[in-house]
C-alpha positions in Angstrom: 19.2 -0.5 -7.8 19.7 -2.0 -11.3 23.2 -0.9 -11.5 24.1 -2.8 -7.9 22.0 -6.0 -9.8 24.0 -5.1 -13.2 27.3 -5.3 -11.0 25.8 -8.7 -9.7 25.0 -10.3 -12.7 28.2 -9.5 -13.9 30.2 -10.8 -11.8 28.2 -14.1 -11.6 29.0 -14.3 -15.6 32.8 -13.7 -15.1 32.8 -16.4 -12.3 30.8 -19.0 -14.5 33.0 -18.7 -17.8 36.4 -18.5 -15.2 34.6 -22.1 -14.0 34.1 -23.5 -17.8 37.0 -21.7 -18.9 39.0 -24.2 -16.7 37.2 -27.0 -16.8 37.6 -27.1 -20.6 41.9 -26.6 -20.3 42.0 -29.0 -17.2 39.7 -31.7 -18.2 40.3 -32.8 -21.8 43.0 -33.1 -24.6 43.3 -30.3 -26.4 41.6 -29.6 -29.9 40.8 -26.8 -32.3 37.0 -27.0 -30.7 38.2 -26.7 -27.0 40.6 -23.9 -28.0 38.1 -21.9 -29.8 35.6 -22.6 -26.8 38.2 -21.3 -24.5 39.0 -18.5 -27.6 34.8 -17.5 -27.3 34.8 -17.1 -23.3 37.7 -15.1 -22.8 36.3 -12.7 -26.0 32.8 -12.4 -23.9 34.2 -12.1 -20.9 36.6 -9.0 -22.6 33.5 -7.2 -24.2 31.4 -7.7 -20.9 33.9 -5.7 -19.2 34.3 -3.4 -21.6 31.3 -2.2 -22.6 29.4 -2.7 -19.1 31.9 -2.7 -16.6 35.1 -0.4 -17.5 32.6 1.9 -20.0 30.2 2.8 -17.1 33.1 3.7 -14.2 35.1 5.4 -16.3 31.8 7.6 -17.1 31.3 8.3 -12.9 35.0 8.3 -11.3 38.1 8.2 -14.1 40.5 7.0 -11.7 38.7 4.2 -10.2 37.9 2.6 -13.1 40.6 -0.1 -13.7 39.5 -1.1 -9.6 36.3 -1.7 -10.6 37.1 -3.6 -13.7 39.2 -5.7 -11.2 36.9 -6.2 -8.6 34.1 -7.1 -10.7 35.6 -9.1 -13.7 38.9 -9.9 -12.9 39.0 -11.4 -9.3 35.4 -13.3 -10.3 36.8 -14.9 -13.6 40.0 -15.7 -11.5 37.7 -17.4 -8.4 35.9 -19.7 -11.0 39.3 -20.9 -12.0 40.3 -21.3 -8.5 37.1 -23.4 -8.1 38.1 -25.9 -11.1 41.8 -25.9 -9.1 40.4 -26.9 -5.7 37.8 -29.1 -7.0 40.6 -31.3 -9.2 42.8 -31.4 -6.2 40.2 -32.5 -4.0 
């Protein structure tokens, strides 16, 4: 049960910082803040994946570990951008 909720949470974080990660390249002129915004989000999002995504199904199934990074942090982080995309062209 709280590994399901874990995998959950996660990927609601990856989505969110894929959203602000976005909204922060797409919607202003770029600055040292903005980039080390950006620079912050993509480091959190890294360790989150790491250390409680890739670390715990590498532990259960070796080869199906790089899927489950995927499916949890990779696709999410890439649908918030997708969001910010569709949302600008709209």
């Amino acid at each position: 049960m709280l590994s399901k909720f874990l995998t959950g949470g996660m990927m609601i974080v990856h989505w969110v910082s894929g959203y602000w990660v976005a909204v922060v390249i797409a919607g202003e002129a770029p600055s040292w803040p903005l980039a080390a915004r950006v620079l912050l989000y993509t480091l959190i999002n890294l360790i989150l994946a790491y250390e409680f995504v890739y670390k715990p199904a590498k532990e259960c199934n070796q080869s199906h570990a790089i899927r489950h990074v995927v499916g949890v942090s990779l696709i999410p982080f890439c649908l918030g951008v997708a969001c910010v995309i569709i949302l600008f062209l709209l």
